[in-house]
N, C-alpha and C positions, 0 to 999 in steps of 0.2 A: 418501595420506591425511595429509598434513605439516599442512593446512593446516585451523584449528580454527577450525567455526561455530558459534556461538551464536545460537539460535533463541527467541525470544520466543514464546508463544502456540501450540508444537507442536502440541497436540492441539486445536486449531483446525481447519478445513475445510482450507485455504488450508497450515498447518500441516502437517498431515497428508498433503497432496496433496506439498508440496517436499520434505519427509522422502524420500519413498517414489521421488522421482524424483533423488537426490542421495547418498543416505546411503551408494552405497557408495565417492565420490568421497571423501566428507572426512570428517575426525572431528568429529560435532556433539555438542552438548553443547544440553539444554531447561533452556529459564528457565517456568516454567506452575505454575502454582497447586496441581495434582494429578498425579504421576507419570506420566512418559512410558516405556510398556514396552519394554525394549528400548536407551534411550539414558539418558545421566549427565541427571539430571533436577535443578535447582534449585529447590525450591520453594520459591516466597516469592513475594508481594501486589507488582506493580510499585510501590504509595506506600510503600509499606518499603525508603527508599534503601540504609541497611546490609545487611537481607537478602537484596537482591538484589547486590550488590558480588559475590560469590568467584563468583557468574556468568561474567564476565565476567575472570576470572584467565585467562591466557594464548592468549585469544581473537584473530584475527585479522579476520576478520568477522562482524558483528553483523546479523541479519535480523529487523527491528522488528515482528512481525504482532500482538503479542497489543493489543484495544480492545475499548472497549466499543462496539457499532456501531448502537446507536438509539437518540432519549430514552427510551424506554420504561422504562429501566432507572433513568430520575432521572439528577438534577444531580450527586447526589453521586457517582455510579459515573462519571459522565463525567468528571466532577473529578479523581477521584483514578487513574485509570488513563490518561484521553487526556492530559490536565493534568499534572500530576502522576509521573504513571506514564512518559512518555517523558520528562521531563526528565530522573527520574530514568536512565533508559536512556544517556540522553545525557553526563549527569556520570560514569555508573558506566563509559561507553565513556572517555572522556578520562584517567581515572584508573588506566586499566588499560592506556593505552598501546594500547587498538584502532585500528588500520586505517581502516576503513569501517566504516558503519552504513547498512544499506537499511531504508528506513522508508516502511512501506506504509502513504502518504496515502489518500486517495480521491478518485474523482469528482466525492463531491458536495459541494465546494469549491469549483463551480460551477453543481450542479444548482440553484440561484435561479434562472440565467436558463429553466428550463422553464416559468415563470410569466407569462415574456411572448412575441409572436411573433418568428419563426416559430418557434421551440423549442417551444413551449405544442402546436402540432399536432402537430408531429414525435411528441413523445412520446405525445401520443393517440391518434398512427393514422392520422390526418387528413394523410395528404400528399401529396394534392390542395391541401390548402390553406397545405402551408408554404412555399411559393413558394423563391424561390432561398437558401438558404441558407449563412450568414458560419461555418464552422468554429471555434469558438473554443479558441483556444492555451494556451499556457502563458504568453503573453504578456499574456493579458486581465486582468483583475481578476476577483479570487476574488467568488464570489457564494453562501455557503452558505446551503443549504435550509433548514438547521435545526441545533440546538443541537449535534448530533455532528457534523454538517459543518464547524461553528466553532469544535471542538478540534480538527480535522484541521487546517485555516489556521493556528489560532494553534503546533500541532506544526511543519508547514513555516516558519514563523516563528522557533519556538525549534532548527531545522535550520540554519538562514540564522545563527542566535546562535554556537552552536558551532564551527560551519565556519568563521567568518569569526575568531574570534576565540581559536579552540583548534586549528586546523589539522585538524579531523574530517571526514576525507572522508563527506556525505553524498548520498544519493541519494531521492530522495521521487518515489515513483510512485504518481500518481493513478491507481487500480485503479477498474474499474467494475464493475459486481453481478454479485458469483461467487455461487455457491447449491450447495446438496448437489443439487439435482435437474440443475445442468449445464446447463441449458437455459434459454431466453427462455419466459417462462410469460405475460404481458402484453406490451400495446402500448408502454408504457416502457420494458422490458427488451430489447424489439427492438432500443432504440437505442441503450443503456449494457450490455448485458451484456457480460459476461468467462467464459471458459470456463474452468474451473482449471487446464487445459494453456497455456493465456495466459500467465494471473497467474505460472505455476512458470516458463516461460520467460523472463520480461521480468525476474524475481527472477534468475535464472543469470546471463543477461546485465549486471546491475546488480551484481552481485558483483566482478564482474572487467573492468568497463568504462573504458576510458583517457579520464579527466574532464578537463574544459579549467576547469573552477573546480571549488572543493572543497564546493560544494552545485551542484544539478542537480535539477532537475524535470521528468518526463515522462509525459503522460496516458497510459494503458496501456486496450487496448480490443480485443474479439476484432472482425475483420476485418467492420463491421455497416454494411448498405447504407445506414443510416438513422441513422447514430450522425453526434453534432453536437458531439464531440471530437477534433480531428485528430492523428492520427497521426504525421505529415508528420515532426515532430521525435525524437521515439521511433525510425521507421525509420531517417531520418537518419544520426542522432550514437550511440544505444544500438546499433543495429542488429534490433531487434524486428522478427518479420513472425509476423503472428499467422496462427494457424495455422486458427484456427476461423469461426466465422460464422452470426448469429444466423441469417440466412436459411433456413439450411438446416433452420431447425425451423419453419419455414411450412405 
């Protein structure tokens, strides 16, 4: 346990799930709004750049989970926690002489192209009709759904700032729809879900991964017959092989 994690968003799904498969490897430490039982808990508002600072004292890596993750919640919550709230993460890592920073992008920093074909089927169900299918990479351009998806972009953007310019090793994995229920519950989710044994593995592996530049981007996806994010680089370079599989809830 030498090695000190700071955890963003613990008591989160996704939070809660790495905890419980980690905690007895390293000594973490919660950065969360409401006390975390059990672990050194830092409360304080991510737009509270001073507040959250003694977070982030003697930290070696940093695991980005806590967002706001739909509009529903308003511009301002998206503002000041996607906005707002990882930059401060990001200054509060530099400042503290952290390591790495894993920062859990999303998916749907590209769920836009669901709008057009052959994606538009894929996700409806319809695949009979989505004919051959282009995988798209980390290569493509980002195409966000919606207003959450374009603080995730413009996050992987303020990643790319840091890293290049503060020596922060970051890592940004576009995660796709984890859920308390664990399961694909629609025909969309057939093709983006993530199982939360996924997400905690592709998380472990980005902790301690030998980077060839100090930012990195990887789509993170459980193993789905129908998914229209490739893996290809994940497996590669991170070493991910997911373990799950929407199918299997057919």
């Amino acid at each position: 346990m030498n090695e000190h994690v700071l955890v963003s968003g613990m008591s989160g799904l996704i939070g809660a799930a790495l905890r419980n498969n980690i905690e007895s490897e390293y000594a973490l430490r919660a950065l969360n709004r409401s006390a975390v039982d059990g672990v050194e808990t830092v409360r304080a508002d991510l737009k509270d750049f001073d507040a959250i600072q003694p977070a982030f004292e003697n930290i070696d890596t940093v695991v980005h989970l806590a967002a706001v993750i739909h509009d529903g919640y308003g511009w301002q919550a998206l503002q000041d926690t996607n906005v707002i709230g990882t930059r401060n993460v990001f200054e509060a890592a530099v400042q503290a002489g952290v390591k790495r920073v894993v920062f859990t992008s999303s998916g749907a920093t590209v769920a836009g192209w669901e709008k057009v074909e052959p994606y538009k089927s894929l996700v409806e169900g319809r695949y009979e009709q989505s004919g051959d299918i282009t995988l798209i990479d980390e290569s493509m351009p980002t195409r966000p759904a919606n207003m959450y998806a374009s603080t995730k972009v413009w996050g992987e953007a303020i990643a790319r700032h840091y890293a290049d310019n503060h020596g922060l090793e970051i890592i940004c994995l576009r995660i796709g729809y984890a859920s308390e229920a664990d399961k694909p519950l629609d025909a969309r989710q057939f093709s983006v879900w993530n199982s939360q044994r996924d997400v905690v593995s592709a998380i472990r592996l980005a902790m301690h991964h030998e980077m060839k530049d100090t930012c990195e981007t990887f789509f993170i996806l459980s193993d789905n017959k129908y998914g229209y994010r490739s893996l290809e680089k994940a497996r590669r370079e991170l070493g991910f092989e997911p373990k799950d599989s929407a199918e299997s809830y057919r």
